[in-house]
Each structure stands twice: as structure tokens, then as C-alpha cells.
C-alpha positions as CSV (number, residue, x, y, z in Angstrom):
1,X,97.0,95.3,55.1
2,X,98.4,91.9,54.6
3,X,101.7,93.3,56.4
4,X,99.4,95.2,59.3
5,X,97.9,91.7,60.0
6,X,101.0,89.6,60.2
7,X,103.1,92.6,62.6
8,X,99.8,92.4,64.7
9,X,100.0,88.8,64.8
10,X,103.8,88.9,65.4
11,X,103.0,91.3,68.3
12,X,100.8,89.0,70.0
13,X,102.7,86.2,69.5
14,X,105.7,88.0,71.9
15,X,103.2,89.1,74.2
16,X,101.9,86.1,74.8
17,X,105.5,84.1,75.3
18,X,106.3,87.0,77.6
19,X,103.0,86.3,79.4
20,X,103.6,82.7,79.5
21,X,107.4,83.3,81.2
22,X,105.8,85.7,83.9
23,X,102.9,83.1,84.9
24,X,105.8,80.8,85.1
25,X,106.9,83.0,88.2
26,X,103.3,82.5,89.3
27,X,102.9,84.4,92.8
28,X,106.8,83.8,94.1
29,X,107.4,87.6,93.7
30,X,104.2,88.1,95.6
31,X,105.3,85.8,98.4
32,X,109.1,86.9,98.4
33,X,108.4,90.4,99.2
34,X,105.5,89.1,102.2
35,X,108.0,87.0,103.4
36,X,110.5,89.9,103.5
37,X,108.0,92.3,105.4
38,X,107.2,89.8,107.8
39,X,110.8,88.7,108.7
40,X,110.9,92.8,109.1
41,X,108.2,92.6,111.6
42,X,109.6,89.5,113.1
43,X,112.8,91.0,113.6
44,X,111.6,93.8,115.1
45,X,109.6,92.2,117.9
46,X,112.3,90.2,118.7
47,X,114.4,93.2,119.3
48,X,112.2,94.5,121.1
49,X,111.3,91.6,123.6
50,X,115.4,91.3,123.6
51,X,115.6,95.1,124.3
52,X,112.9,94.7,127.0
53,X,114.8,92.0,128.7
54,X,118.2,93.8,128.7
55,X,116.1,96.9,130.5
56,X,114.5,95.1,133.1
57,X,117.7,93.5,134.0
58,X,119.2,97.1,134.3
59,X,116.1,98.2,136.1
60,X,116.9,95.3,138.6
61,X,120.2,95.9,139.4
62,X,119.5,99.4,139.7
63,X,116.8,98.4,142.5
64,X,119.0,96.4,144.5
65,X,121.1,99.3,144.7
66,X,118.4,101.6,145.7
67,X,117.7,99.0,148.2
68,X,121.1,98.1,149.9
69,X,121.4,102.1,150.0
70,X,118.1,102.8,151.5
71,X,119.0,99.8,154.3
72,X,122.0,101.8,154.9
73,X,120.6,105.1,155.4
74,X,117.5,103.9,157.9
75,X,120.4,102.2,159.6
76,X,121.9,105.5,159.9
77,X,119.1,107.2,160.8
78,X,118.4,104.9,163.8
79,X,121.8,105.2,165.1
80,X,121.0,108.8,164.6
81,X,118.0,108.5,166.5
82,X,119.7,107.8,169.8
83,X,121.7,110.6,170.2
84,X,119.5,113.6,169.1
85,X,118.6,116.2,171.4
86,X,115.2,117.3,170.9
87,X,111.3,115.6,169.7
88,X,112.1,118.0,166.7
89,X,115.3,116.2,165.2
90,X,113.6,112.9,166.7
91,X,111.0,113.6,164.3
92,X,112.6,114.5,161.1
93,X,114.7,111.4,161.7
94,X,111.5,109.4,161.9
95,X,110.2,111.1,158.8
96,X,113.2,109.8,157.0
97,X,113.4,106.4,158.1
98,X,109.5,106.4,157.0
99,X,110.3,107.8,153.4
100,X,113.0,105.2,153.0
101,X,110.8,102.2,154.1
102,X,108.5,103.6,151.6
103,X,110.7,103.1,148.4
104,X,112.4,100.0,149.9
105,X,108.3,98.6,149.8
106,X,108.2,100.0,146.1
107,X,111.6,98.7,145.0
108,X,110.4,95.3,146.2
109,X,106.7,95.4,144.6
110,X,108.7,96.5,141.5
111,X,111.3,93.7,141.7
112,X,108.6,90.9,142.1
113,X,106.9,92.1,139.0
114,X,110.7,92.2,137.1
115,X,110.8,89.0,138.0
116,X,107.6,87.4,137.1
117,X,108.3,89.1,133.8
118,X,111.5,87.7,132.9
119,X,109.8,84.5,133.9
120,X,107.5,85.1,130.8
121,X,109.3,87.0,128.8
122,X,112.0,84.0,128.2
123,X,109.7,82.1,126.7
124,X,108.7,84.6,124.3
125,X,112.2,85.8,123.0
126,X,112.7,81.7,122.7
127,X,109.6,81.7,120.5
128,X,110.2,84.5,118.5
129,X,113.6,83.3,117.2
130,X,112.1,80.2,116.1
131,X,109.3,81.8,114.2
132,X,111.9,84.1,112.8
133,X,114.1,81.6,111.9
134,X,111.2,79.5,110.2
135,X,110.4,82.7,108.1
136,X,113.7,83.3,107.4
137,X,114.1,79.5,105.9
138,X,111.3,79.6,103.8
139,X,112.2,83.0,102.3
140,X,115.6,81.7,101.3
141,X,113.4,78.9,99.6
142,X,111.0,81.1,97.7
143,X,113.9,83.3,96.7
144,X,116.0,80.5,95.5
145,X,112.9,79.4,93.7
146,X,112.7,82.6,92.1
147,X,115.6,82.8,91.1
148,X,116.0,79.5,89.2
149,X,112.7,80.5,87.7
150,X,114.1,84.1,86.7
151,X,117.2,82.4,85.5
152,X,115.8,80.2,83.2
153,X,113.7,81.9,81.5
154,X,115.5,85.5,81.7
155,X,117.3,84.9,78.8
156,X,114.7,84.3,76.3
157,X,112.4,86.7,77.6
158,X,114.9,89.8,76.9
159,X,115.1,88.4,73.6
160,X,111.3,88.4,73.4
161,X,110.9,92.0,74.7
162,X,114.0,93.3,72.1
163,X,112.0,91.6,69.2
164,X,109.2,92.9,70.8
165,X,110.5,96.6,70.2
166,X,111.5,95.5,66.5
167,X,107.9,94.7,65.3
168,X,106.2,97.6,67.6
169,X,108.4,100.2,65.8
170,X,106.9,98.7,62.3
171,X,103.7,99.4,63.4
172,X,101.3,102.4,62.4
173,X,100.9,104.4,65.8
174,X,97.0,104.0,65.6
175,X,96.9,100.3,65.2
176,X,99.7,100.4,68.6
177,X,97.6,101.7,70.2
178,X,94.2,100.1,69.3
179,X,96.2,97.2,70.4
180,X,97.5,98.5,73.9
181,X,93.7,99.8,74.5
182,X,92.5,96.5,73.8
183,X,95.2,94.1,75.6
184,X,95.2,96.1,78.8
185,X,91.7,96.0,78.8
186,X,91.5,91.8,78.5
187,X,92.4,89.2,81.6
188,X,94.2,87.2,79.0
189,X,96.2,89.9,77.0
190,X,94.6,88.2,74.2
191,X,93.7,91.0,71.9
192,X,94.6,89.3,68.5
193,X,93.6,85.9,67.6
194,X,93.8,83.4,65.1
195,X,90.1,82.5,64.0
196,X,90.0,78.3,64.1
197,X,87.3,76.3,62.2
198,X,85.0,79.6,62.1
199,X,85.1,80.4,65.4
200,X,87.3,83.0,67.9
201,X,88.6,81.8,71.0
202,X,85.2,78.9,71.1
203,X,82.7,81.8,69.8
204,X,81.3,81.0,66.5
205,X,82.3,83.8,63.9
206,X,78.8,85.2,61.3
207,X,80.0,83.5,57.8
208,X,80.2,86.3,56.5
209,X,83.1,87.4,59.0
210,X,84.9,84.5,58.4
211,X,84.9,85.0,54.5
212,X,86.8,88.3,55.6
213,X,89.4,87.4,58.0
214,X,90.2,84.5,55.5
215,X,90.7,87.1,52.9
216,X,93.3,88.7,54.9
217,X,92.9,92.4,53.6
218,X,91.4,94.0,56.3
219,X,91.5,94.9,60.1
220,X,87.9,92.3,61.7
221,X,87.0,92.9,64.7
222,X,84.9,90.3,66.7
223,X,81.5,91.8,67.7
224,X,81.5,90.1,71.1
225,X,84.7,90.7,72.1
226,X,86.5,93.2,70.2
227,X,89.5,91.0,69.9
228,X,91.3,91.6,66.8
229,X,90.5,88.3,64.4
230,X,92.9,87.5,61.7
231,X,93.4,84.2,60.0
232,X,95.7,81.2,62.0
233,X,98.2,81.6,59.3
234,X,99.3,84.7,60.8
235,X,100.4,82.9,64.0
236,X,101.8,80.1,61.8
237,X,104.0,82.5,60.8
238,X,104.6,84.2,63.8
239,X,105.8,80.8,65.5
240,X,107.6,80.2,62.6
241,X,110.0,83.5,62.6
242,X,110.0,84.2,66.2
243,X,110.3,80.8,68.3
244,X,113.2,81.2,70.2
């Protein structure tokens, strides 16, 4: 049991180093992949304002046209006008001479509100590059961030996880996953510890509970928190075989 304790022990000890290299990352990961979906949707509303732009200024030239060609057909209709031979003919001219009027009055309510709108919309395209560009330089600063983080501590923590694999393959399948059960069910991942000055983790230990964990020859398990106790040499060791 002796054995059971230390690989328990041993176990802990990795999980907690790895722990420790993760919080070092604190939330960058978080914030690298926030920053990513909001340059995303900065992106995309600038393409769109830009996409906008480039249509109205399509739709505008496209008016003018509209507009020089309906001048030049109710020119053509009046000339018309003076040589037809009946009220009939007099009348359809006038009808058409009406209907162009008509869209050379829409094409220039239509052109007044393109240009009001690339009045505004300059401004906006202007500010949306500058809040993309200030999301863009901050993400390139997290992710540098991360990275030097990931860098440094990449190294030690694969050779964490591979010693990591080593002790959990020397360990009975029931006591695995005891340990699991109890780890993923703690905020600290603390489900061994080392029992100091009779107490676990600040909570006093029954004297009787602390003549057992220091005899080392059995699995204790803390009534309050149901932490696995074993004795601080067992981390003594652990720090002793595994420091990296």
C-alpha cells in the first residue's frame, strides 16, 4: 500500500505542475480566440460598408445615365410633338414626355439620398478600419504573449504529461479512477494531499486519522472533503524524483 500511496502522490504531484503551467496561460487562450471572432466581425462590416460604397457609386453613375437618356428622349418627344398630325399621336407624345419626367424626378430623389449617404458612410468605413486595425494590434499582442508563454513552458509540460502516463499505467484501475472521480470533481484538482501538522489543506484531521495516514499502510480519506490524505513524505518524494 506503501507503493499505492507514493504513485498516488507521484500522480498529483504531475497534475498539479501541469495545472500550475496552464494557469500560467491564465485567460490569453480565452482572449486570443475573442479577439479572433471579433476581428471576423470587424472585417466583415467593413466589407460591407466598402461593398455598400462601391454599389452606390455604381447606382450613381447608372442614374446619371438614366438621366441624360431620359433628357434626350423628352427632347425628342417635343421635337416630335410639332409635327404630328392628330390630338391622338399629340397625346401619346405627351404621355411620354410625362413618364420620362417622372423617372428623371425619381433618379434625382434617389441621387440626393446616394449622396447624403456617401457623405455618411465615409466616415464610417474610416472608423471601421481603425477599430479593425486596433483589434488586429492587440491580437498580434496576446498571441505573441501566448506564445512566449506556450514556449516556455511547452517543454517541461510534455515531459510532465509523458511521466504522467508512466505512473498512471502503475496504477490499479480502481484507485485511477477514484482519483479521476475525485479531481474532476474539485476547483483545485487537489484530490491527494499531504496532511501538515495534523491538518489537510487548514482542516484539522481526528487524532486518530492522523495516527493512520502517518502509518502509511492504508488508503485515508478526509471526511469533509474526500481528498485522498497521505503523509508529506509522499510529496517529498514526489518533488524529489519528478522536478524537472
Amino acid at each position: 500500500m506503501n507503493e499505492v500511496l507514493q504513485k498516488l502522490a507521484n500522480l498529483q504531484y504531475i497534475d498539479s505542475r501541469i495545472d500550475e503551467l496552464k494557469q500560467l496561460r491564465g485567460d490569453l487562450p480565452e482572449e486570443v480566440l475573442d479577439l479572433e471572432t471579433d476581428i471576423a466581425r470587424k472585417q466583415a462590416k467593413l466589407n460591407n460598408l466598402e461593398e455598400e460604397d462601391q454599389n452606390l457609386t455604381v447606382e450613381y453613375d447608372n442614374l446619371k445615365l438614366d438621366l441624360q437618356s431620359s433628357e434626350e428622349k423628352i427632347q425628342k418627344y417635343e421635337d416630335q410633338q410639332l409635327s404630328v398630325r392628330n390630338n391622338r399621336e399629340y397625346d401619346a407624345l405627351t404621355k411620354e414626355i410625362e413618364a420620362q419626367k417622372q423617372v428623371i424626378e425619381n433618379a434625382e430623389s434617389r441621387l440626393k439620398e446616394i449622396e447624403k449617404r456617401k457623405e455618411e458612410i465615409g466616415p464610417e468605413i474610416d472608423k471601421a478600419k481603425e477599430e479593425l486595425d486596433a483589434a488586429q494590434k492587440l491580437y498580434d499582442e496576446k498571441s505573441e504573449s501566448l506564445d512566449d508563454v506556450v514556449k516556455s513552458t511547452e517543454e517541461e509540460e510534455k515531459q510532465l504529461l509523458k511521466k504522467r502516463e508512466e505512473v498512471e499505467k502503475e496504477i490499479d484501475d480502481r484507485y485511477m479512477r477514484s482519483y479521476n472521480r475525485l479531481r474532476d470533481g474539485l476547483n483545485n484538482g487537489m484530490a491527494v494531499v499531504a496532511m501538515d501538522r495534523g491538518a489537510a489543506l487548514g482542516m484539522a484531521l481526528p487524532p486518530q486519522t492522523q495516527v493512520e495516514v502517518r502509518r502509511k499502510n492504508k488508503i485515508i480519506i478526509d471526511e469533509n472533503s474526500g481528498r485522498i490524505v497521505v503523509d508529506q513524505s509522499f510529496f517529498d518524494n514526489a518533488k524529489e524524483e519528478l522536478s524537472i
